[in-house]
Structures are given as structure tokens and as C-alpha cells.
C-alpha positions as CSV (number, residue, x, y, z in Angstrom):
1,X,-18.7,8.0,1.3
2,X,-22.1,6.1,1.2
3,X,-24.2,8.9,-0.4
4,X,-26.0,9.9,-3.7
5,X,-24.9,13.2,-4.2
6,X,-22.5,14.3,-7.0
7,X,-19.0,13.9,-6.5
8,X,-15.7,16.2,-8.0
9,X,-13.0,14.3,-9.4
10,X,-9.4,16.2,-8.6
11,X,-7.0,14.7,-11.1
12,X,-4.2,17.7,-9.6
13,X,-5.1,16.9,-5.8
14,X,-4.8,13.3,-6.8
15,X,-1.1,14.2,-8.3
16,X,-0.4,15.7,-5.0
17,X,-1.7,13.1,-2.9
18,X,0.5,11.0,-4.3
19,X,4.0,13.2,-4.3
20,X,2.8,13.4,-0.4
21,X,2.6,9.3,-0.5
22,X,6.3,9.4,-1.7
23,X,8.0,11.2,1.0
24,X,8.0,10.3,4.9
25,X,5.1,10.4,6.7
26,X,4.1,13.0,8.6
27,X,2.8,13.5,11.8
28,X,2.0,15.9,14.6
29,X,5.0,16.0,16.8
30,X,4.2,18.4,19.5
31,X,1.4,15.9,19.9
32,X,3.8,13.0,19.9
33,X,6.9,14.2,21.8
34,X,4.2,14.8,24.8
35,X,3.5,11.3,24.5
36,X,6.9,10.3,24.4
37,X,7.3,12.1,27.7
38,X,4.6,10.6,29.3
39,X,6.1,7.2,28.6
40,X,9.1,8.0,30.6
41,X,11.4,9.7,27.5
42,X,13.2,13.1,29.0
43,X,13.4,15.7,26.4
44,X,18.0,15.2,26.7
45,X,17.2,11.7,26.0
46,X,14.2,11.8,23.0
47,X,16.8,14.7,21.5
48,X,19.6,11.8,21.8
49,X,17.0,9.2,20.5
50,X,16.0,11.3,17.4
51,X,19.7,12.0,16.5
52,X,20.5,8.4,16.8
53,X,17.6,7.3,14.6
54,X,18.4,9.8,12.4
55,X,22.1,8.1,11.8
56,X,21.4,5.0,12.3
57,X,21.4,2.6,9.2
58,X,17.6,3.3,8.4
59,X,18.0,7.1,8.5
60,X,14.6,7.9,10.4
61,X,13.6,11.6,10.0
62,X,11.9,12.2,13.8
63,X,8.3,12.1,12.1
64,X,9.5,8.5,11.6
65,X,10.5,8.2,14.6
66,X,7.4,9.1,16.3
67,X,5.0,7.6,13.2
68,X,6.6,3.7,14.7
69,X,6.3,4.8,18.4
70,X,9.5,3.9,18.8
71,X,10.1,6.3,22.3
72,X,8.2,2.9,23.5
73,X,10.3,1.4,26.5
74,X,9.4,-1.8,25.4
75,X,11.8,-1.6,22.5
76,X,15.4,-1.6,23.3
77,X,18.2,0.4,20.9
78,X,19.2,-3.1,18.7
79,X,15.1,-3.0,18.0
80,X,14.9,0.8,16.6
81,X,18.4,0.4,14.6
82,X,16.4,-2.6,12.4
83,X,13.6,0.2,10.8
84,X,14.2,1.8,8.1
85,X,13.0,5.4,7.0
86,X,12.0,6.3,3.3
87,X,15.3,8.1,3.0
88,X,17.2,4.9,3.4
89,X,14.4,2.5,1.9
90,X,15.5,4.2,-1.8
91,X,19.4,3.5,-2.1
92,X,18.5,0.3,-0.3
93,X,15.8,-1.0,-3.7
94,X,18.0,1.2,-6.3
95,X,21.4,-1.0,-5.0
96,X,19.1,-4.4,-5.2
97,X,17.4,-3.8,-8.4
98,X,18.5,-3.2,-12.1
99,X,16.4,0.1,-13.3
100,X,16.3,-1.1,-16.6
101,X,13.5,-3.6,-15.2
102,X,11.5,-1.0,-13.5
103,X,9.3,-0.7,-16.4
104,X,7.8,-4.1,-16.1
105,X,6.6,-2.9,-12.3
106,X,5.9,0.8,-13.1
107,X,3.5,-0.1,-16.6
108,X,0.4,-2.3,-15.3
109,X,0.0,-2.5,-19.0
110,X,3.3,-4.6,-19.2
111,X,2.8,-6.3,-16.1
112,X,-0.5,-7.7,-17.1
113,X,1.1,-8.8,-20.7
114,X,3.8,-10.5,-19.3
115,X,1.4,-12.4,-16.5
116,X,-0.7,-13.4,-19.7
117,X,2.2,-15.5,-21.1
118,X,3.1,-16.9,-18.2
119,X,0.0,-18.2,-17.9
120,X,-0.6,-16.5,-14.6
121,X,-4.2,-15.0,-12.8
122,X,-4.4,-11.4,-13.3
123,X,-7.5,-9.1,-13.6
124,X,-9.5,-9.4,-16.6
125,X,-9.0,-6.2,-18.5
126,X,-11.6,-5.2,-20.8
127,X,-10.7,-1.9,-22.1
128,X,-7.6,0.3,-22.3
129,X,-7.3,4.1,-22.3
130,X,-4.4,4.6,-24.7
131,X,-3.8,7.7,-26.8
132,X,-1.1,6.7,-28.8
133,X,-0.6,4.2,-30.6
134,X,0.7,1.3,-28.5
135,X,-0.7,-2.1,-29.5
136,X,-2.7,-4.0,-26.3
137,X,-3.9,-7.3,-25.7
138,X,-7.2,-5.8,-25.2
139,X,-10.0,-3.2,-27.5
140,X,-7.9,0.3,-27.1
141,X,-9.4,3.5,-26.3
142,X,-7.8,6.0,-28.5
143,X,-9.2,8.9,-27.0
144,X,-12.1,10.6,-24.7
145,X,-15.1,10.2,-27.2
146,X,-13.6,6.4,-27.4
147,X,-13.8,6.2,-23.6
148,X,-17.1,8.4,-23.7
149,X,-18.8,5.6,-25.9
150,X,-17.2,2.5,-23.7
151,X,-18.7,4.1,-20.4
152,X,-22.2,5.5,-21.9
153,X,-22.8,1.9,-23.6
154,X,-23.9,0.9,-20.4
155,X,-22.4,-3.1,-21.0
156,X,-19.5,-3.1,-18.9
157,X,-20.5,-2.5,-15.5
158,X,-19.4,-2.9,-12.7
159,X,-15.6,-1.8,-13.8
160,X,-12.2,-1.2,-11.8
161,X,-10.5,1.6,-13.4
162,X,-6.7,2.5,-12.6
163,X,-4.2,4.5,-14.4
164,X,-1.1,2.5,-16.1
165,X,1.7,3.8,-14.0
166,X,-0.4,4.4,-11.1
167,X,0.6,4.2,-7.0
168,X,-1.4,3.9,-4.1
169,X,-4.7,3.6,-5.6
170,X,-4.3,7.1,-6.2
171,X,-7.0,7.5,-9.5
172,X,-8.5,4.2,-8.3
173,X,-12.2,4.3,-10.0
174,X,-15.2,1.7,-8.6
175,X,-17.8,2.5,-11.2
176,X,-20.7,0.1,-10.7
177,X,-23.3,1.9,-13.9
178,X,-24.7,4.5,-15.0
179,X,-28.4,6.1,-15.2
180,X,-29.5,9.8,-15.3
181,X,-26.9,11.4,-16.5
182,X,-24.2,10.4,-13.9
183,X,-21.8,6.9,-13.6
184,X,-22.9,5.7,-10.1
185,X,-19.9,4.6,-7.9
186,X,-19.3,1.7,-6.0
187,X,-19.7,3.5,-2.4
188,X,-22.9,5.3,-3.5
189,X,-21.8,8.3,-5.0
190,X,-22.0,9.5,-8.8
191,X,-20.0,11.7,-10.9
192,X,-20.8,13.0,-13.8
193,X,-19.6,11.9,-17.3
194,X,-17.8,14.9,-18.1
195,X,-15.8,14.8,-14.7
196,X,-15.3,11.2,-14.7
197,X,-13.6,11.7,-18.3
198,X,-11.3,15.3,-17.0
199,X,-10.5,12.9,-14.4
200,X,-9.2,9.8,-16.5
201,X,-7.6,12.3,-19.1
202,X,-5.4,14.3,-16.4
203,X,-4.2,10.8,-14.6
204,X,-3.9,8.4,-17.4
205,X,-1.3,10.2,-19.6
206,X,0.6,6.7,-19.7
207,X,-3.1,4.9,-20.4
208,X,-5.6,3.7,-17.6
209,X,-7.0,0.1,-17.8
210,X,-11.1,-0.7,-17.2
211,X,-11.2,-4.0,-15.6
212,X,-13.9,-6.4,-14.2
213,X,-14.4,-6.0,-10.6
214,X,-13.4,-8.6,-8.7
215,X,-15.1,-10.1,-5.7
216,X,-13.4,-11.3,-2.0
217,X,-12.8,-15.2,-1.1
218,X,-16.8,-16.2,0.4
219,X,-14.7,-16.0,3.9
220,X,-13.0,-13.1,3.1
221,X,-16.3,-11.0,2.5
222,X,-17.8,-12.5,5.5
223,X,-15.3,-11.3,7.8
224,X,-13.5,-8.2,5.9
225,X,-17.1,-6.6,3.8
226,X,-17.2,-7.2,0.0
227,X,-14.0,-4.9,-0.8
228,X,-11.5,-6.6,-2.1
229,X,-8.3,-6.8,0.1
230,X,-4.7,-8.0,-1.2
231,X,-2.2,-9.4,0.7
232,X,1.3,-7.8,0.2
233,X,4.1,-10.1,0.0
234,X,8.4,-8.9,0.5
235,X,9.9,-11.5,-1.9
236,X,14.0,-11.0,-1.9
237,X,15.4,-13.1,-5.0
238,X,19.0,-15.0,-3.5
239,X,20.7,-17.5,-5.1
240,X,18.0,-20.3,-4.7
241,X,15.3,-18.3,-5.9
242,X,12.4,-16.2,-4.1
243,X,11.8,-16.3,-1.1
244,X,8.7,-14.9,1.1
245,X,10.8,-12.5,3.5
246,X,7.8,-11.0,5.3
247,X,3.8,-10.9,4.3
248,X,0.7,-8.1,6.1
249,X,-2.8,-8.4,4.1
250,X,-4.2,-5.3,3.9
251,X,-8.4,-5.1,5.4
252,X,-10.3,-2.4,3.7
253,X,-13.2,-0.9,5.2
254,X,-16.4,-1.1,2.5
255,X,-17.0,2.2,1.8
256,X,-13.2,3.0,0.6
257,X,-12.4,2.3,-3.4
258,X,-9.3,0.3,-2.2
259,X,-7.2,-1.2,0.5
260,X,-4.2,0.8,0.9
261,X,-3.4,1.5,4.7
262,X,-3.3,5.5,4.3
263,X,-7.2,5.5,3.6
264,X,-9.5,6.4,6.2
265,X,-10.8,3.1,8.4
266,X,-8.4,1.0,6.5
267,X,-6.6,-2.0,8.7
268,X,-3.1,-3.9,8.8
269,X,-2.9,-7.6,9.0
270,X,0.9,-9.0,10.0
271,X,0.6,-12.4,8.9
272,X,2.7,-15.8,9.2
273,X,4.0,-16.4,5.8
274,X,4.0,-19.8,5.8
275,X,0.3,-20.1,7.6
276,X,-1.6,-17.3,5.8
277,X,-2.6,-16.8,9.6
278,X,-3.2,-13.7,10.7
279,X,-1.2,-12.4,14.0
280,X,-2.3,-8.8,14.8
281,X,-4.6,-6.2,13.2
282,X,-3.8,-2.7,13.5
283,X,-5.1,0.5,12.3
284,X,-3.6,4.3,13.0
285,X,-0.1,5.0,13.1
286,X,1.9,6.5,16.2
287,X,-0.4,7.3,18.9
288,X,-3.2,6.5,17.0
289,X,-2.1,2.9,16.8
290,X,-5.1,0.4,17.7
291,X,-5.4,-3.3,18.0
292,X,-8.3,-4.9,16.7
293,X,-9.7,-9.0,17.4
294,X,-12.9,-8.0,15.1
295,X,-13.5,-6.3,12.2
296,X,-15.7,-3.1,12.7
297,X,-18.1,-3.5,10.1
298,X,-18.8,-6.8,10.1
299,X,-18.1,-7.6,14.1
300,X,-16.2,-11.4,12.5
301,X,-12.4,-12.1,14.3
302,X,-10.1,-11.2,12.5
303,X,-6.9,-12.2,14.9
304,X,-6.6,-15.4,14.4
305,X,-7.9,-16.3,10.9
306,X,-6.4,-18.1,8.1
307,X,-6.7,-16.6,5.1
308,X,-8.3,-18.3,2.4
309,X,-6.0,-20.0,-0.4
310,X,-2.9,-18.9,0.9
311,X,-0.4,-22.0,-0.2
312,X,-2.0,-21.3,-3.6
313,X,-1.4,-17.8,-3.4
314,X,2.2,-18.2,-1.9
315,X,2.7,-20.8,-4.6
316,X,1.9,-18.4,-7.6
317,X,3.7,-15.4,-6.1
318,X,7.1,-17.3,-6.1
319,X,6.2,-18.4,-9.6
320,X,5.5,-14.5,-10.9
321,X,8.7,-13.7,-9.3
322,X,11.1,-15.8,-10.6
323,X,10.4,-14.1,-14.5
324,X,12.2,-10.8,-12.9
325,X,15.4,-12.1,-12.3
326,X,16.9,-8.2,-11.8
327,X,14.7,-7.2,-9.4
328,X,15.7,-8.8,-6.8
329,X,13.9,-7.0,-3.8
330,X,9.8,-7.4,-5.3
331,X,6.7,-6.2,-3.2
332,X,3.5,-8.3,-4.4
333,X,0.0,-7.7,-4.0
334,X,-2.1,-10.7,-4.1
335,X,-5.8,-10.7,-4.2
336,X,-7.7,-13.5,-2.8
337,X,-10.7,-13.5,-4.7
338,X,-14.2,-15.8,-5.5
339,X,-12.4,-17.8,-8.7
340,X,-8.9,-17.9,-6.6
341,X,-5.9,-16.3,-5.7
342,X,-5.2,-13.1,-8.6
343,X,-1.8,-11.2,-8.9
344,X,-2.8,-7.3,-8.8
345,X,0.8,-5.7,-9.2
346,X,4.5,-5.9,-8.1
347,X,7.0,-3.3,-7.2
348,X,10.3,-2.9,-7.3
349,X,11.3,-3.1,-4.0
350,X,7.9,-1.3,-2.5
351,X,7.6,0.6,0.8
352,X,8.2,-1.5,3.9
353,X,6.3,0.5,6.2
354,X,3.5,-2.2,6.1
355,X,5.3,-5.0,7.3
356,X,7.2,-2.7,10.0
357,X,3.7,-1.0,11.3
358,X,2.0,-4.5,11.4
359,X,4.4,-6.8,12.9
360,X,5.6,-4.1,15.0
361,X,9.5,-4.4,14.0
362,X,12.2,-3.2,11.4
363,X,12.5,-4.7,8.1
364,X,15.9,-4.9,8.8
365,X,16.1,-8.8,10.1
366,X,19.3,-10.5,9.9
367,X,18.5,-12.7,6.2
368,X,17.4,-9.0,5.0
369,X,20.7,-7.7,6.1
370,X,22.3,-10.8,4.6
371,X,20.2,-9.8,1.2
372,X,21.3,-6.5,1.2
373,X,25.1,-6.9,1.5
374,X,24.7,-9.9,-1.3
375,X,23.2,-7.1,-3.5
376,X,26.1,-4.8,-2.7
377,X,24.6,-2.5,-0.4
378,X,27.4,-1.2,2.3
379,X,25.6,1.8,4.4
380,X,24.6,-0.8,7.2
């Protein structure tokens, strides 16, 4: 945004930004299935394409089908059968995972409680929004003049806000001070006091945690900008442990408040697990799809590069994972900071669409296969 003029907080567009974020993606298909045509798909044979995604053990809705590009000739049938769609991506995670665990992913709160024992790098929280009375590792906010006082004092700046139970940065807050009435934002912006505090109360009914804002590795910010951008790791617990089954690092353009791909500018990294080394960079989806050697911003390669700390991040990842022994499919997000490599948040299975845009393939690789039918999963 980049601007100093007063900004409007939507706690109920955020809501539905984020029930959008659940479901497929969508995209424009009349748009698309010309494409298709143009790259030698008849409209008998993209019908017969769509119907066989559609049944196939990924369960692609054609928006799917078209957001992967997958009427490219390059790919042969055996290639589209391995992605999955968000309709199949659910039974697959509720078959590997015991719900009774999903707390520990859904509540940051938790998360960051249990990381604390362990012993573990997380975020250093300062302050929680909490209007009940749940006991915190941290000074609670019991309600809005509590959070009122925290944010006027003027001490704690520059602060990370998030909601408890919250999903794709949706209600991510980069507040950097205040002055004149209005908290300034990290991209420029302000907002005032009173909107900043509709906003927190209508997203943070399960609490929202104020946190110090971390910085990128020194190589990081040279060559991504000074926004921090995690790495997102697909661990699948076997009988030997975790493993690292795929790994992307997400590459945020400065002015957004986080890295998630669906933001405007944002970029996709498929990485080598083992390496840290990072393959292809992507940003768009379908036809928008482009390949990037350079970052935009800062004009440093990006193909190419190693990311910084990355057998210490691998080595703390496998560590977190191993204390949730029922959730057995785990997405991680690992932030590569300044001070060293910090655990943001795991999920309980987590979308695969990252790893499938950026490495340009299906999640569904022979050891996951071999996962899945361990767990019990039979609709292969």
C-alpha cells in the first residue's frame, strides 16, 4: 500500500476472505479453456480431461484443473492423476490425523505454550488479547480499554498482531507506532485507534497475540526486501519418525503484511529439502503463471540460492514434530530470521497447493501414496 492515508479495517470482509481461502480456487474459465485450445486441447477432449480429473483420486473441480495448467501437453495422464483438489485434500488430512489434536494446530496460543516447553524458537509474544479468563504465559488483555492502553502506551512498537485461531494471515496486523491520533502501519498506512480496536474485537473472539516483529536472515533481506518470508515444510510422521516429504519458501513482496502466495506480488519458491536450495520461483497461477531468476524489488537471483540456516531449520522442524505424534500429516512454517531459524505455526495436514504450484507436480508421489494407505486412507 505504501501511502499515508487512513485505512478501513473490514473484520467481516476479512471473515469472508478467508471462507473464500477454504474452498477451491477460482478462476476465469472462459479465459482458460481458450488457452487450453490454443495449446492443442479440442473442446471433446478438455470435456474428457475435466471429467477424468474430476474422478480421479484427487477430485479436481475444472477451476482446478485449469488453476495447475494441467491441459499442458507437456504433462501426460499418470502426471495430472498425482494432484489433488481441496475436495480430496480434506478426507485425505481427517483419515491421517486424530481431531482430538487439532487444537494444538488451530490455537497459536497452545502452539506457542507447548514450543515454550520444548524449549523450541517461537515469536516472542508480548501481549495477549483474551476476554475470558484463560491463564497465558504472557500479560493478558482482558478487554478493549486493556488493548486501548497496550497500543496508546506507545512502548511496544513495532508489533505483529494475529488472531489465535487465525488462517492465511487473514487479520495479520504490522503496526510499527503510533503519533497523531492514528497507529502507523508497517507499509505506510495508519488506521485509526478506534478501527484498529473494531478490527481486533470482530477477529479475535478466540484471543489475538501482539508479538515482536521479527526481521529476515541479512541474506534473506538482501535478496527477498525486509518482509519476513517462512519456508513451509510437508512433514508425514511413519514409523521412523518425521520426515520432510516436500518444502516451497514463500517470497513476499515488501509492501504486503505477510507471505502467503494469494496476496498480490507474492512469489513461490520449490526448494530441495535436503539443500535449502532453491529450484524455481513462480508467481500467478494458471495462465498467469511466471518464472522468475530475480526478485522484482530488489533485482538479487533468486533461482539458485541457498537459503540461509536451513540444516538448522530442517533440524528443529523434525524436532517440533515429533511432540504431535497424532498428527501425522503436519504443514510447518519456518521463519528464517536475524537471531536464527523461528517456528511460526503448524497445521494439521495444511493445503498442498504450494508444493504442487511450485514444483510443478502432484502431491501425490509414490512415499505419499505409501503414507496415505499406512494411515488408512483407501479412495486412491
Amino acid at each position: 500500500m505504501a501511502n499515508d492515508a487512513a485505512v478501513r479495517l473490514d473484520a467481516d470482509e476479512a471473515l469472508r476472505q478467508r471462507a473464500r481461502l477454504d474452498g477451491p480456487p477460482k478462476v476465469d474459465r472462459t479465459r482458460h479453456t481458450l488457452a487450453a485450445t490454443k495449446a492443442g486441447t479440442g473442446a471433446v477432449a478438455l470435456a474428457r480431461a475435466l471429467w477424468q480429473a474430476s474422478r480421479a483420486p484427487g477430485r479436481l473441480t475444472s477451476d482446478e484443473y485449469f488453476y495447475y495448467r494441467l491441459y499442458d501437453p507437456a504433462l501426460s495422464d499418470a502426471d495430472r492423476r498425482r494432484y489433488v483438489g481441496k475436495r480430496a485434500q480434506k478426507p485425505m488430512h481427517d483419515t491421517c490425523n486424530d481431531a482430538r489434536w487439532y487444537a494444538t494446530a488451530d490455537d497459536k496460543a497452545l502452539f506457542y505454550t507447548i514450543m515454550r516447553g520444548l524449549g523450541l524458537p517461537v515469536p516472542e509474544t508480548i501481549a495477549a488479547y483474551e476476554r475470558g479468563n484463560r491463564a497465558m504465559p504472557w500479560p493478558v488483555l482482558r478487554d478493549e480499554d486493556a488493548v486501548r492502553r497496550f497500543l496508546a502506551e506507545g512502548t511496544a512498537y513495532p508489533v505483529f498482531a494475529k488472531p489465535c485461531d487465525g488462517m492465511y494471515s487473514i487479520g495479520a496486523l504490522d503496526l510499527a507506532g503510533i503519533g497523531g491520533g492514528f497507529v502507523l502501519l508497517g507499509d505506510g498506512g495508519r488506521v485509526t485507534l478506534d478501527e484498529l480496536l473494531k478490527y481486533v474485537a470482530g477477529l479475535g473472539r478466540a484471543g489475538y497475540l501482539f508479538q515482536r516483529r521479527l526481521k529476515p536472515h541479512p541474506v534473506l533481506a538482501e535478496h527477498f526486501g525486509t518482509t519476513v518470508g517462512a519456508a513451509r515444510l510437508l512433514v508425514l510422521l511413519g514409523p521412523d519418525g518425521p520426515s520432510i516429504e516436500s518444502a516451497v519458501v514463500k517470497i513476499p513482496r515488501s509492501a504486503n503484511v505477510a507471505d502467503n502466495f494469494w496476496r498480490a506480488g507474492n512469489m513461490l519458491g520449490a526448494l530441495d529439502p535436503v539443500e535449502g536450495r532453491i529450484l524455481r520461483a513462480i508467481s500467478g497461477v494458471g495462465e498467469d503463471v511466471q518464472e522468475h531468476e530475480t526478485h522484482p524489488e530488489t533485482g538479487a537471483a533468486i533461482r539458485g540460492l541457498c537459503l540461509p540456516d536451513w540444516a538448522k531449520g530442517r533440524e528443529i522442524c523434525l524436532r517440533a514434530a515429533s511432540a504431535f505424534p497424532a498428527i501425522r500429516t503436519q504443514s510447518w512454517d519456518v521463519a528464517l530470521t536475524d537471531a536464527g531459524p523461528v517456528l511460526l505455526e503448524f497445521n494439521f495436514g495444511g493445503d498442498l497447493n504450494l508444493h504442487q504450484l511450485a514444483h510443478r507436480r502432484g502431491a501425490l508421489s509414490d512415499r505419499y501414496i505409501e503414507h496415505l494407505r499406512r494411515c488408512g486412507y483407501t479412495r486412491l
